[in-house]
C-alpha positions in Angstrom: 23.8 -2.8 -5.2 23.2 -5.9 -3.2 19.8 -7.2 -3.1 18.3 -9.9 -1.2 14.9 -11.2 -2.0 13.1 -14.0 1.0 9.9 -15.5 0.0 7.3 -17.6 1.0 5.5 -19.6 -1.3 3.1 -22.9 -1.3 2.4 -24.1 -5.2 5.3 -22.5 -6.6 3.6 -18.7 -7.3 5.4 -16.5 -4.8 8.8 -18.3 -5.9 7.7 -17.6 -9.8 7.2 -13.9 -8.9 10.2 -13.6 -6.5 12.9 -15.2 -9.0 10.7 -12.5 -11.9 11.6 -9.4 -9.6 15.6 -10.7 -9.4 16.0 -10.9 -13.1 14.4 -7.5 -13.3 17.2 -6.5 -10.3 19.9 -8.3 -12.0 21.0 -4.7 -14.3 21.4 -3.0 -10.9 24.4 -5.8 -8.7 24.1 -8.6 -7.3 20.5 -10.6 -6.5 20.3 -13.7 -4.2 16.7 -14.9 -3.7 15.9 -17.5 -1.4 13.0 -19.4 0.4 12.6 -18.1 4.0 13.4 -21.6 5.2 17.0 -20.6 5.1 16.5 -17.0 5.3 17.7 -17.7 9.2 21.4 -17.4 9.0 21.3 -14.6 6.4 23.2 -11.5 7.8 21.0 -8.9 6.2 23.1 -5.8 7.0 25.2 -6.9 3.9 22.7 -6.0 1.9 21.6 -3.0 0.3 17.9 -3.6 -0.3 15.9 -6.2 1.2 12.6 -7.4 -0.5 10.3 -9.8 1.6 7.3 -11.3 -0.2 4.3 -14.3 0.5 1.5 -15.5 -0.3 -1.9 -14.2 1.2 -3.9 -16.5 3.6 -7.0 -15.5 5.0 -6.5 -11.9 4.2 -2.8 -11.9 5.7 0.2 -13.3 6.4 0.5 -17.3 6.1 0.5 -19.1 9.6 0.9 -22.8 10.9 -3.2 -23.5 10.7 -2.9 -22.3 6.7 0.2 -24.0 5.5 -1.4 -26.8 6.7 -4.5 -26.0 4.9 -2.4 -25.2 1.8 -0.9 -28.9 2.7 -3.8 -30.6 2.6 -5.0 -29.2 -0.5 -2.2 -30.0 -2.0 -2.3 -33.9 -1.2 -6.2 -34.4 -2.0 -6.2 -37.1 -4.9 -7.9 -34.1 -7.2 -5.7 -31.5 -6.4 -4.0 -29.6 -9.4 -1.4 -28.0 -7.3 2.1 -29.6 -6.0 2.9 -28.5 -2.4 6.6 -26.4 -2.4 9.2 -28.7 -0.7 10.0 -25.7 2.3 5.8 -25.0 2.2 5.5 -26.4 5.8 8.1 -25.0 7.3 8.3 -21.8 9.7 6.9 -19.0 7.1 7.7 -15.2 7.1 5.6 -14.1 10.2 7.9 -16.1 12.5 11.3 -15.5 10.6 10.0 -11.9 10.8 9.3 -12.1 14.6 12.5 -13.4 15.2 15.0 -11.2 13.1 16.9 -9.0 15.6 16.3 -4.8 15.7 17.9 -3.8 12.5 18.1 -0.7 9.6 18.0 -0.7 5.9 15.8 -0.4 2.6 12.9 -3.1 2.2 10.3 -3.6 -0.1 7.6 -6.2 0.1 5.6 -8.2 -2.1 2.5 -10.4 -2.1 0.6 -13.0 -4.4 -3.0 -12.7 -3.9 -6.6 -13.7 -5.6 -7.7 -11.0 -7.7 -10.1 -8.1 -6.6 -10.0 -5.6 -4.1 -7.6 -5.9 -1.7 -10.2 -4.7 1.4 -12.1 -8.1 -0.3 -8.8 -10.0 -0.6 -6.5 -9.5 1.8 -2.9 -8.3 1.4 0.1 -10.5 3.2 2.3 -7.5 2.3 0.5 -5.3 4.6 1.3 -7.6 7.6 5.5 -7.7 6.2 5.4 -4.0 6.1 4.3 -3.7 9.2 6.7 -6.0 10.6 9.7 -4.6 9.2 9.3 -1.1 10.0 9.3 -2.6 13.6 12.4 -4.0 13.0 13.8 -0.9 11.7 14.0 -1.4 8.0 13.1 1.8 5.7 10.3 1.2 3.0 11.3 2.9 0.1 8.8 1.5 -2.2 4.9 0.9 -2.3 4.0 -2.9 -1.8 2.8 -4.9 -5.2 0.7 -7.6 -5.6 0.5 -10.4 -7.8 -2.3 -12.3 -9.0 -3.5 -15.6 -8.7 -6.6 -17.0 -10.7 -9.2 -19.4 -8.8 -6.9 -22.6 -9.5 -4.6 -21.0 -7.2 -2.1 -20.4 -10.6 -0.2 -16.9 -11.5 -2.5 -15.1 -13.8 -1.2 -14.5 -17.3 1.8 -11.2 -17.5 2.6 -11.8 -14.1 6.1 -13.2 -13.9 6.2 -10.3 -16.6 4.9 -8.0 -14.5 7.1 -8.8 -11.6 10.2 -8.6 -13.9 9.7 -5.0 -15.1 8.8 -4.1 -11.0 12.0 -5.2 -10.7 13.5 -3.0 -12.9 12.0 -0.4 -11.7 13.0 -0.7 -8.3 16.5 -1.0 -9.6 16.4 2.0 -10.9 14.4 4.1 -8.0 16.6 2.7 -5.3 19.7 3.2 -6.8 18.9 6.5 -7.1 17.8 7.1 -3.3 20.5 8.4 -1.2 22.1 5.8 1.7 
């Protein structure tokens, strides 16, 4: 199986929990996980599963007003975050909006602040959404990963993301083409 996982991610969190989920996919082929910055020139028909994951803004998908917001709080003299080099750069919702019609197996993923998700927000609502208009197939439920107030990974979530991983190795190997 052929997996490819594009993520967003500001302080490093989203790309902690999308490299997590490739080791977990690593027993089940081949795993190539990349920042959505150069998710453009990816032809995703080569790949058997396709797993799309960000970080929650304002209950949603990220946009150009909060990577900015994500920029700035990065670069205040206090700040105990470091801004991801591709952070300011087109995020999912526009590589999204601009991938052609297509078909496949997707999955998506979010990192969020703890609570209820009606309270939270979910960006993998927004990416589910978005690829079932493109045509992909969702053959898994949406996970999210959590972030404590200091905008860190909360403890057992790389972990977490690993064995979810593994899991959907082993479910969507097991799903006929």
């Amino acid at each position: 199986m052929r997996t490819l996982v594009v993520y967003e991610s500001m302080f490093g969190n989203t790309r902690h929990v999308a490299e997590a989920i490739s080791r977990g996919l690593e027993s089940a082929g081949a795993v190539t996980a990349i920042p959505v910055a150069r998710a453009g020139d990816e032809d995703l028909s080569g790949y058997d599963l396709v797993i799309v994951g960000g970080p929650t803004h304002v209950h949603g998908m990220s946009r150009e007003s909060t990577r900015h917001g994500a920029a700035v709080t990065a670069h205040k003299p206090d700040s105990t975050v470091a801004l991801e080099p591709d952070a300011e750069s087109e995020g999912l919702r526009e590589w999204l909006d601009g991938l052609p019609p297509s078909h496949g197996k997707a999955v998506a993923f979010d990192t969020r602040s703890g609570g209820p998700a009606l309270l939270t927000g979910r960006a993998s609502k927004g990416i589910c959404r978005k690829l079932r208009l493109r045509g992909f197939d969702l053959v898994a439920e949406s996970e999210s990963f959590l972030v404590d107030k200091e905008s860190r990974l909360e403890e057992g979530e790389e972990a977490r993301a690993e064995q979810w991983g593994r899991t959907l190795a082993q479910q969507v190997s097991s799903t006929p083409a």
